[in-house]
C-alpha positions as a printed NumPy array, in Angstrom:
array([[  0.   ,   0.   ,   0.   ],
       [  1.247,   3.785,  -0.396],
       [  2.765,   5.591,   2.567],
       [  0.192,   7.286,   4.729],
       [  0.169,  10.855,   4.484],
       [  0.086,  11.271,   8.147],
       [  3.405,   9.276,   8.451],
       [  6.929,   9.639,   8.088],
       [  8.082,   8.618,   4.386],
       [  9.543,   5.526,   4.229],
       [ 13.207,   6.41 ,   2.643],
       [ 14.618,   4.339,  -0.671],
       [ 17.748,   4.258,  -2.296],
       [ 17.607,   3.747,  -6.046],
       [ 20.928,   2.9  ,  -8.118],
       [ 20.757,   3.955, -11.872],
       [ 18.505,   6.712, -12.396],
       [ 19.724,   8.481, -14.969],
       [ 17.007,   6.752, -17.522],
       [ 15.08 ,   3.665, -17.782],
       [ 13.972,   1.114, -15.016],
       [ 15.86 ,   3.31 , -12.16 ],
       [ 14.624,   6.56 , -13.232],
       [ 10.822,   5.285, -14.084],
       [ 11.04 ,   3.796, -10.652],
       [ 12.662,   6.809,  -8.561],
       [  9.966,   8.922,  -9.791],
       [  7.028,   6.418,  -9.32 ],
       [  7.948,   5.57 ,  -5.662],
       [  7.82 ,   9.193,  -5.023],
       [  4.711,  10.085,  -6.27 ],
       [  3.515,   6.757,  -3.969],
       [  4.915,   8.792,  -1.095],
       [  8.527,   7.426,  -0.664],
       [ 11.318,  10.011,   0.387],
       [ 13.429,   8.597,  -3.045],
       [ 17.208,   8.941,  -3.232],
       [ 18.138,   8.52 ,  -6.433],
       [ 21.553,   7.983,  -7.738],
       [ 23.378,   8.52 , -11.188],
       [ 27.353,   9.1  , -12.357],
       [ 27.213,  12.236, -14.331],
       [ 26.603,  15.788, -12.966],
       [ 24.277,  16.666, -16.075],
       [ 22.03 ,  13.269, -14.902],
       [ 22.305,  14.379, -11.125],
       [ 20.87 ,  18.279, -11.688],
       [ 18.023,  16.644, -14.222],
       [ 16.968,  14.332, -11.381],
       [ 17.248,  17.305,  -8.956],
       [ 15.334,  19.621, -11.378],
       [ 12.602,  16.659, -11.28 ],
       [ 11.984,  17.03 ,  -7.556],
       [ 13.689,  14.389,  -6.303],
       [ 17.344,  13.691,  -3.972],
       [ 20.501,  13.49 ,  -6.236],
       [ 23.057,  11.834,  -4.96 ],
       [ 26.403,  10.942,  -7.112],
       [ 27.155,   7.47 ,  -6.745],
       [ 30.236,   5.279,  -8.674],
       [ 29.667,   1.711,  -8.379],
       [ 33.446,   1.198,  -9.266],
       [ 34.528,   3.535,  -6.5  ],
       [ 34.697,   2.265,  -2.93 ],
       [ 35.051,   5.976,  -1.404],
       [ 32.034,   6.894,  -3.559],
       [ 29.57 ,   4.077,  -2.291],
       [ 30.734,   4.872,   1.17 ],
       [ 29.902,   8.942,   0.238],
       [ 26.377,   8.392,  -1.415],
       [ 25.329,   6.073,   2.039],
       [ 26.733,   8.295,   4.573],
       [ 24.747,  10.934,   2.85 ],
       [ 21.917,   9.108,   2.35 ],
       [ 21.582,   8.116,   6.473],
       [ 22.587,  12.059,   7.45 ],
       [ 19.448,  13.423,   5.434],
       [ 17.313,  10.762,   7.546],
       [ 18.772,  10.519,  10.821],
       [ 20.484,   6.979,  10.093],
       [ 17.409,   4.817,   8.829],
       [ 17.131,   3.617,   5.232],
       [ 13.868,   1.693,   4.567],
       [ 14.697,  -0.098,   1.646],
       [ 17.112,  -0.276,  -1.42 ],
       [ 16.863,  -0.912,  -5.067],
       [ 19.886,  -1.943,  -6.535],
       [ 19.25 ,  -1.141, -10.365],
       [ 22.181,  -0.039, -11.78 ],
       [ 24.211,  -2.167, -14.168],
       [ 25.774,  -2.238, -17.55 ],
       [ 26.013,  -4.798, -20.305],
       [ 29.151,  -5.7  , -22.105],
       [ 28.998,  -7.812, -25.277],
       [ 31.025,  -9.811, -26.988],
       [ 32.32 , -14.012, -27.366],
       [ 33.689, -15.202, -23.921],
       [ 37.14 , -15.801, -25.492],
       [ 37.434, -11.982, -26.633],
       [ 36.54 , -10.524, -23.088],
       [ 40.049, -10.138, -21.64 ],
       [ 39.972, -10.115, -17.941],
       [ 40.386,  -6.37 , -17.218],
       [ 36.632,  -5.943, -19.455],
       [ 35.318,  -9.112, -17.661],
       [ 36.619,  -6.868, -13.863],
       [ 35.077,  -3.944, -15.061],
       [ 31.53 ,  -5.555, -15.426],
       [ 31.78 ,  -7.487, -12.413],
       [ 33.105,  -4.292, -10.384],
       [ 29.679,  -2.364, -11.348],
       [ 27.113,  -5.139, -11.952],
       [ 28.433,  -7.092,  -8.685],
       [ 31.125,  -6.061,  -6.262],
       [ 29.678,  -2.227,  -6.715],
       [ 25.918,  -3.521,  -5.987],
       [ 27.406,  -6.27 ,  -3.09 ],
       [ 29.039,  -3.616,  -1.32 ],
       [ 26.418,  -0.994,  -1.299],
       [ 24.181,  -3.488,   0.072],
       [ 26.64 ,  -4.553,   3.003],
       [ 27.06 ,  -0.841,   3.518],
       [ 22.944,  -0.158,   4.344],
       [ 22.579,  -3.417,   6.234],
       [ 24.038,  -2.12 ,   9.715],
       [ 21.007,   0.613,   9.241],
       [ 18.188,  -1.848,   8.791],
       [ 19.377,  -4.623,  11.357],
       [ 19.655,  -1.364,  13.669],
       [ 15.941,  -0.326,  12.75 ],
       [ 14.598,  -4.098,  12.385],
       [ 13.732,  -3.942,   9.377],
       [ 14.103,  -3.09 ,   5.63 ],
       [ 13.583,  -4.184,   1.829],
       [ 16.399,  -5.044,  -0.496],
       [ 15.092,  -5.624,  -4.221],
       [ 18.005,  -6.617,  -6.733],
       [ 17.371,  -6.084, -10.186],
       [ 18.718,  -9.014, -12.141],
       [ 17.701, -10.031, -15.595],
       [ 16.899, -13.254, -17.676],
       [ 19.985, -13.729, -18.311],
       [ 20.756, -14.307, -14.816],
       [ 18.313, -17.285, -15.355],
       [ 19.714, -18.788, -18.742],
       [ 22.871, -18.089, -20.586],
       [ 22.693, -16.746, -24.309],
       [ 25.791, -16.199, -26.986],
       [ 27.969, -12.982, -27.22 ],
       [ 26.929, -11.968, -23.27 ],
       [ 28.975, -13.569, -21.515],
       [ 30.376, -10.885, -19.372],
       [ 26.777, -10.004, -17.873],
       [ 25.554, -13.498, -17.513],
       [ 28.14 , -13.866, -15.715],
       [ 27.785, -10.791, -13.404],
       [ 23.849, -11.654, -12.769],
       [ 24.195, -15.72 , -12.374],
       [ 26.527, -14.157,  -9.623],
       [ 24.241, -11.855,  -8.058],
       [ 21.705, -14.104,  -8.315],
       [ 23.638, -16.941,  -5.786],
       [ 25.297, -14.362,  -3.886],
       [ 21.686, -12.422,  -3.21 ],
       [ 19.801, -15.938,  -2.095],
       [ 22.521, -16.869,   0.045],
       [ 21.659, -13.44 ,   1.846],
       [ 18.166, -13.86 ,   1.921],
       [ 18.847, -17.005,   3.545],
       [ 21.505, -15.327,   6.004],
       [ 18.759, -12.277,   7.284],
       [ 15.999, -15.131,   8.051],
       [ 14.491, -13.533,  11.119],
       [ 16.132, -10.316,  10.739],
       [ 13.264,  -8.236,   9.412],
       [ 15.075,  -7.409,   6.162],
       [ 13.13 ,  -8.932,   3.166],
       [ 15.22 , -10.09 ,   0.428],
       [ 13.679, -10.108,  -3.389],
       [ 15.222, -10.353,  -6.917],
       [ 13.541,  -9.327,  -9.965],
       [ 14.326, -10.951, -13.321],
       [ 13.179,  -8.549, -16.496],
       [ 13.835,  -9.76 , -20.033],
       [ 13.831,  -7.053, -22.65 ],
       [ 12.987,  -3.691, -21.373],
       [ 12.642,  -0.064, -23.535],
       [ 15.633,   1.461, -22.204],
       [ 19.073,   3.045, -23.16 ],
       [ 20.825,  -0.772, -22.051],
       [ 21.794,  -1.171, -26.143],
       [ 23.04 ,   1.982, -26.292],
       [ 25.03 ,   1.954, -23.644],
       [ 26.12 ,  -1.917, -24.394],
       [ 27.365,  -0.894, -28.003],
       [ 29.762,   1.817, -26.526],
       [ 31.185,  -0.88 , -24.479],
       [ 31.594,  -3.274, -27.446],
       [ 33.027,  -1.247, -29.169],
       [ 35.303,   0.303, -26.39 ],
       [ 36.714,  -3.177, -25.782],
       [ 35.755,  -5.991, -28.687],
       [ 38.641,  -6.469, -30.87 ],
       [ 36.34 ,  -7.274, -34.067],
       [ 38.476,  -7.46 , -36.546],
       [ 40.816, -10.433, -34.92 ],
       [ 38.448, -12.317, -33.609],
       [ 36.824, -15.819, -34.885],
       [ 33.863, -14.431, -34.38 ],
       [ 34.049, -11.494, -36.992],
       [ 31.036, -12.857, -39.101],
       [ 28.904, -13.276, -35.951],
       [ 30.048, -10.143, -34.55 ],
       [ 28.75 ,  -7.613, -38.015],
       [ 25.35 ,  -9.113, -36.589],
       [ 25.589,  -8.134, -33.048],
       [ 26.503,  -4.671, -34.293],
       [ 23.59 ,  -4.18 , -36.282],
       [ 21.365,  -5.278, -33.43 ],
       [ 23.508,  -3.076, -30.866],
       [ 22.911,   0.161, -33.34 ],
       [ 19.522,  -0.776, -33.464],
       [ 16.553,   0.518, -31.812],
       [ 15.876,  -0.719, -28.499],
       [ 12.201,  -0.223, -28.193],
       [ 10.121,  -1.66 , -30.737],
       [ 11.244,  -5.52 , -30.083],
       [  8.107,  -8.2  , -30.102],
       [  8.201,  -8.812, -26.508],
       [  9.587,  -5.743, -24.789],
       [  8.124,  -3.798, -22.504],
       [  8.115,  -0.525, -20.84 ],
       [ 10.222,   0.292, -17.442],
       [  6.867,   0.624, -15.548],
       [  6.674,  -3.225, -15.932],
       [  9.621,  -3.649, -13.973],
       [  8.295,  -0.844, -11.475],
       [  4.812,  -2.976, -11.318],
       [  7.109,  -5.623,  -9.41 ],
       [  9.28 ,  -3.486,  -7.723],
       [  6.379,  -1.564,  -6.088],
       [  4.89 ,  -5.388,  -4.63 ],
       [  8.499,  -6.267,  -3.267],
       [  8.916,  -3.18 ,  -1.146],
       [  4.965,  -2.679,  -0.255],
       [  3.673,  -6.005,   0.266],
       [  3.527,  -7.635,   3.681],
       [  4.749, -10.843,   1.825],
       [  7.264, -10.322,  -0.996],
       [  8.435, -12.443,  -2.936],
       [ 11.722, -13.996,  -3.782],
       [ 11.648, -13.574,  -7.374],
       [  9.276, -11.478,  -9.591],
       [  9.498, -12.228, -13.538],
       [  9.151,  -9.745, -15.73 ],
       [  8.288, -10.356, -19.742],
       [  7.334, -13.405, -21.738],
       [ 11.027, -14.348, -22.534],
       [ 12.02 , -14.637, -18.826],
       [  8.678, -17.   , -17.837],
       [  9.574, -19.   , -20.601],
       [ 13.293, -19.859, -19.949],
       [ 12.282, -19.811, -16.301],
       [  9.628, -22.614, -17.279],
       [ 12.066, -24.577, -19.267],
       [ 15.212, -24.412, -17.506],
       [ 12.894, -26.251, -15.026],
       [ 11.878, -28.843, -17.348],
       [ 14.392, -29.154, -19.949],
       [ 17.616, -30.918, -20.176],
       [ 20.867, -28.523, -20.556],
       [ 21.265, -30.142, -24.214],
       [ 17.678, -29.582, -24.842],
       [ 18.023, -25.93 , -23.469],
       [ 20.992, -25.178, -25.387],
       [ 19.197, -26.104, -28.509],
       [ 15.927, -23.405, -27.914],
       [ 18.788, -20.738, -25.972],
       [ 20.277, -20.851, -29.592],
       [ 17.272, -20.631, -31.745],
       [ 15.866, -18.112, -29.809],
       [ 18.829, -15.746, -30.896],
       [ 19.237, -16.442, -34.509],
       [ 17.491, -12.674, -34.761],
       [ 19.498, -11.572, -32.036],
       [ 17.441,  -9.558, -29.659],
       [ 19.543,  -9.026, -26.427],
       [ 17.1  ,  -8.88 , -23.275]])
């Protein structure tokens, strides 16, 4: 249910709002009453979010001294609670396992997962203090089944996936609730932002997978909205408002077609037999 109006906001801290899911869902919670602090990398991303009406706080996932800045700001504006916390924020990086050399393969891991893991260990000394608090991951499909030429962030959610219901598991009792939520494709600037890295760090032209690879840049230039089963961020916010509201969250909310159906047949399928509709399904290559 929404905050009562007579009631002290409940405070969130979303990563990742400089567009798509994180920005959709900073502004949502707040109109639902939430005191929302978002967070984003750039200056020009921070003052939009400010000129929006919401908190702006600057916050490098890469950066230690950064995550320890945005939460010590974050628990001064509200007297050292923190209700809940979305971890959104997270890049892709494409390209064939055997091209990702292991400084790329650091640099997704040190956003997508050490970033996110220590943010969350830095708030949890807050909400065992208060007794309570929400911690929603945002994973993806791909943190459910593996697909070609992604590599990097499967590898980045599978981890965040064990690592996040080992610590549901380890707060049993605590009064912190736990939940992941798995989207699929989602209208967002993810391709955008996944091309730049490709093409920061794929070495195209000496790789075995050149033919493959004039593919995956067509569909990384492409547009990101119009695909056959994605949706819009508010999707994603849909699940995320049940797993902080809700007296009963869940563990996991799915989000599109694409992720209930390699949920349904990971569970039923042999790996063979899933590697053989994982590779049909990307003969168009549409990256969730």
């Amino acid at each position: 249910m929404p905050v009562s109006p007579d009631a002290s906001p409940r405070s969130v801290l979303v990563t990742g709002c400089s567009s798509g899911i994180g920005h959709a869902a900073a502004h949502a919670l707040a109109r639902r009453g939430w005191r929302v602090f978002a967070t984003a990398r750039r200056e020009a991303d921070l003052a939009g979010l400010r000129d929006s009406g919401l908190t702006a706080v600057a916050l490098e996932l890469d950066d230690s001294a950064s995550i320890e800045a945005c939460v010590a700001t974050v628990l001064e504006a509200t007297g050292g609670r923190l209700d809940a916390l979305f971890n959104n924020a997270a890049y892709g990086q494409p390209g064939a396992v055997e091209d990702l050399g292991r400084e790329v393969l650091r640099a997704q891991l040190e956003t997508n997962l050490l970033g996110t893991h220590e943010l969350t260990c830095r708030v949890l000394p807050a909400m065992r203090r208060q007794g309570h608090g929400r911690i929603v991951q945002n994973s993806s499909v791909l943190g459910l089944a593996a697909l070609p030429y992604r590599g990097a962030y499967v590898c980045s959610k599978f981890a965040l996936e064990g690592l996040t219901d080992t610590l549901r598991l380890e707060l049993t009792g605590s009064g912190i609730q736990v939940s992941l939520i798995e989207p699929g494709p989602i209208a967002s600037r993810f391709r955008e932002n996944a091309y730049r890295a490709f093409k920061a760090h794929i070495d195209t032209a000496h790789s075995a997978h050149a033919d493959t690879y004039r593919a995956v840049e067509a569909r990384l230039a492409g547009d990101d909205s119009g695909g056959r089963f994605t949706l819009g961020a508010e999707a994603v916010v849909d699940k995320l408002v049940h797993a902080l509201e809700s007296p009963r969250p869940r563990a996991r909310y799915y989000v599109t077609l694409p992720t209930h159906l390699f949920g349904t047949l990971k569970r039923l399928l042999g790996t063979r037999a899933l590697d053989r509709v994982l590779l049909r399904s990307t003969r168009g290559e549409r990256q969730p």
